[in-house]
Each structure stands twice: as structure tokens, then as C-alpha cells.
C-alpha positions in Angstrom: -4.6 6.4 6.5 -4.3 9.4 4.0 -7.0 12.1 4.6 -6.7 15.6 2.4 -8.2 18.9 2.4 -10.6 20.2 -0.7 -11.3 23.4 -1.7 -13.3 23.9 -3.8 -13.5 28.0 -5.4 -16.0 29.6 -8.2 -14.5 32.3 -9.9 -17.9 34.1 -10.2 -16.3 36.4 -13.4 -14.2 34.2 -16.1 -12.0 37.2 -16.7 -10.8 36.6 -13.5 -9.5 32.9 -14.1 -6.1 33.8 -15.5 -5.5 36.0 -12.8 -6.9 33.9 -10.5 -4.8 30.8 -11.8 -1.8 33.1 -11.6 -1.7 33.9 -8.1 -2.9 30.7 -6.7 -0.1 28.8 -8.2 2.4 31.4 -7.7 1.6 32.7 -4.6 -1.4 30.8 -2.7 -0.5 27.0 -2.9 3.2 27.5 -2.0 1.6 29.4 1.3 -0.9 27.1 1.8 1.4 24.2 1.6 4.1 25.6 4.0 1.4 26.9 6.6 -0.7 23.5 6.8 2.1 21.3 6.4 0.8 19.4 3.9 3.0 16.7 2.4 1.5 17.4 -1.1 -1.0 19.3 -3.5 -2.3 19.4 -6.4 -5.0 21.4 -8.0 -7.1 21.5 -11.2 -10.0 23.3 -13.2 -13.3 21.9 -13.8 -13.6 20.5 -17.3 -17.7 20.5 -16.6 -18.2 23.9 -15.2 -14.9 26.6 -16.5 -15.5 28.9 -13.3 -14.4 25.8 -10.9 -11.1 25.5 -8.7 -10.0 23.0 -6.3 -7.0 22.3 -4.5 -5.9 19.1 -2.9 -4.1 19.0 -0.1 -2.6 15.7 1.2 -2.3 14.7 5.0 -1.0 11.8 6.8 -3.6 11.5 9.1 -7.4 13.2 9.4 -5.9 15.0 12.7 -3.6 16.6 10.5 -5.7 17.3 8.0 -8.6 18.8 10.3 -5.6 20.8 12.4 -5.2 22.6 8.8 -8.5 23.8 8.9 -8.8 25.6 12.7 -5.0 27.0 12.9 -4.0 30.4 13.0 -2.7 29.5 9.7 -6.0 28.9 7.8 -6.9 32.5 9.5 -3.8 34.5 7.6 -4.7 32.5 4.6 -8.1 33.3 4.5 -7.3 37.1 5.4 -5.1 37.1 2.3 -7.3 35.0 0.0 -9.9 37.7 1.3 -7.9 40.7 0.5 -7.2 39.7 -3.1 -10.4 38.0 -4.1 -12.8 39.2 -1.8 -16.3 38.3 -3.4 -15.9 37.8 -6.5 -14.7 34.3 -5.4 -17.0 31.8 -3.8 -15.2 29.2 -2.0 -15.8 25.5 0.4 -13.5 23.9 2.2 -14.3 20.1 3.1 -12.1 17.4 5.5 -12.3 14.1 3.4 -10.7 10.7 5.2 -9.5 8.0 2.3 -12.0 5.3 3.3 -10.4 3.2 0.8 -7.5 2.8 -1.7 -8.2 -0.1 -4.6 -4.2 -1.4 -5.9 -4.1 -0.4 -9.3 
């Protein structure tokens, strides 16, 4: 069954959301894609709380999904995420495994 990783990032400053939304579409999710392998993602903005992130990542299977998050990979990403943002934003990164999908 599907499984995907979320993170989840607070952009502590709002001045720092365009930039923010700038490099993580032009630059961060086409990296993070390519390095975990993920067969898709999507992210959005909090309509609640303006300073939120997240990115979905989709995985076929929770192995694949968990591998994402302890490969050299995740390391160079985080390095870069680090250099650019360092703390000025706060992020989580969470393993979830589809327990179930309704039909539509």
C-alpha cells in the first residue's frame, strides 16, 4: 500500500515565504524528488496558520518511504536545506503508511 513522506516547515519570518516558496519549488522539490525516488509530490501552504509548509512525497511501499528518510540523500538535502534556511526555518519530517483508502 501507498505510504508518503510529510514535512512539515514554519517559516518563522513571513518575509521569508516568497523566497522560501521560490526555491522549494524551483530548486528543493525537483532534488528531493530525484534523490528519494519518490513517484510523486505535491506541496501546499497552510490556509490556518500562513507561516506553514508541507510537502508530500508519495512511495509505493513504507520501506521506500522510510529508506527516504536514512539515505545519504536525505543527508545532502538537509545540508542544503540547512545552508539556505538555516534557522529561520523550523521543520518535521514524519513516515505516514495509508491505513486506508475509501473509493470515491
Amino acid at each position: 500500500m501507498t505510504a508518503y513522506l510529510l514535512v512539515r516547515a514554519t517559516v518563522a519570518n513571513l518575509r521569508d515565504r516568497l523566497a522560501f516558496d521560490d526555491w522549494y519549488k524551483q530548486e528543493h522539490l525537483p532534488d528531493a524528488v530525484k534523490a528519494f525516488g519518490a513517484r510523486a509530490a505535491w506541496r501546499a501552504w497552510s490556509q490556518t496558520d500562513p507561516a506553514v509548509h508541507c510537502a508530500f512525497y508519495r512511495f509505493d511501499s513504507l520501506e521506500d518511504a522510510t529508506k527516504a528518510t536514512t539515505g545519504p540523500e536525505i543527508k545532502a538535502l538537509i545540508a542544503e536545506f540547512d545552508r539556505c534556511w538555516g534557522d529561520k526555518v523550523i521543520r518535521t519530517r514524519e513516515v505516514l503508511d495509508v491505513a486506508q483508502v475509501w473509493p470515491a
